[in-house]
C-alpha positions as CSV (number, residue, x, y, z in Angstrom):
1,X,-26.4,-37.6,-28.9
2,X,-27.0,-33.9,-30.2
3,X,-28.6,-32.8,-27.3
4,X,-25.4,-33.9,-24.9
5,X,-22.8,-32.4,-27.2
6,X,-25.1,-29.1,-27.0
7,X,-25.3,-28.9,-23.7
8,X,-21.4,-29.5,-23.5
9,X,-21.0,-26.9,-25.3
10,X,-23.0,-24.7,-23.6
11,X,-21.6,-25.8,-20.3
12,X,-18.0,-24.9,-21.8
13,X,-19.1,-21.7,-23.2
14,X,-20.1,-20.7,-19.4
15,X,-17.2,-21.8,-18.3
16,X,-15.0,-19.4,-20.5
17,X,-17.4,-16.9,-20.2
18,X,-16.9,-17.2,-16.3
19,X,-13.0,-17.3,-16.0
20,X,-13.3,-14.1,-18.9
21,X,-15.4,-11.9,-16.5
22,X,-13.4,-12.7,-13.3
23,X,-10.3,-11.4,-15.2
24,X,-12.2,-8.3,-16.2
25,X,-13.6,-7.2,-13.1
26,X,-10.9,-5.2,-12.3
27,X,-10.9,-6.9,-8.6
28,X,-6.9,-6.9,-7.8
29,X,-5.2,-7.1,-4.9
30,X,-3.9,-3.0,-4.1
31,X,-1.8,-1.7,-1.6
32,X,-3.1,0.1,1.0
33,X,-2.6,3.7,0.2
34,X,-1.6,5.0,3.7
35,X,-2.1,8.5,2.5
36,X,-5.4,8.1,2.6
37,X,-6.2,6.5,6.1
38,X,-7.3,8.6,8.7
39,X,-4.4,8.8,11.2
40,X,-6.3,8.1,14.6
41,X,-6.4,5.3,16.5
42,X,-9.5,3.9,18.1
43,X,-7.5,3.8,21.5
44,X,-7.4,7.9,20.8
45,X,-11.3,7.6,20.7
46,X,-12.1,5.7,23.4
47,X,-14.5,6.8,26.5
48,X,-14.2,5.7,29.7
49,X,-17.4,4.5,31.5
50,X,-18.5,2.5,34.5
51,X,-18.7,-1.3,33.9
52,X,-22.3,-2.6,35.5
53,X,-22.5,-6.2,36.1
């Protein structure tokens, strides 16, 4: 009976330790900063070039 509430207890104690870390790892949804983003499209880069079949 020791051993199962140990390992409960170890079980919740990962558990906590889990949800604690996901809300520390500083993973958040951000909005995009458009400032940053190259202003080019890929239509802007494209090449044109013979289609072989």
């Amino acid at each position: 009976m020791f051993i199962i509430i140990l390992l409960a207890a170890l079980a919740l104690s990962g558990l906590v330790a889990t949800f604690v870390e996901l809300r520390r790892d500083g993973f958040r949804p951000v909005a995009t900063d458009w400032t940053r983003v190259a202003e080019r499209d890929s239509i802007q880069n494209a090449e044109s070039a013979p289609i072989y079949r």
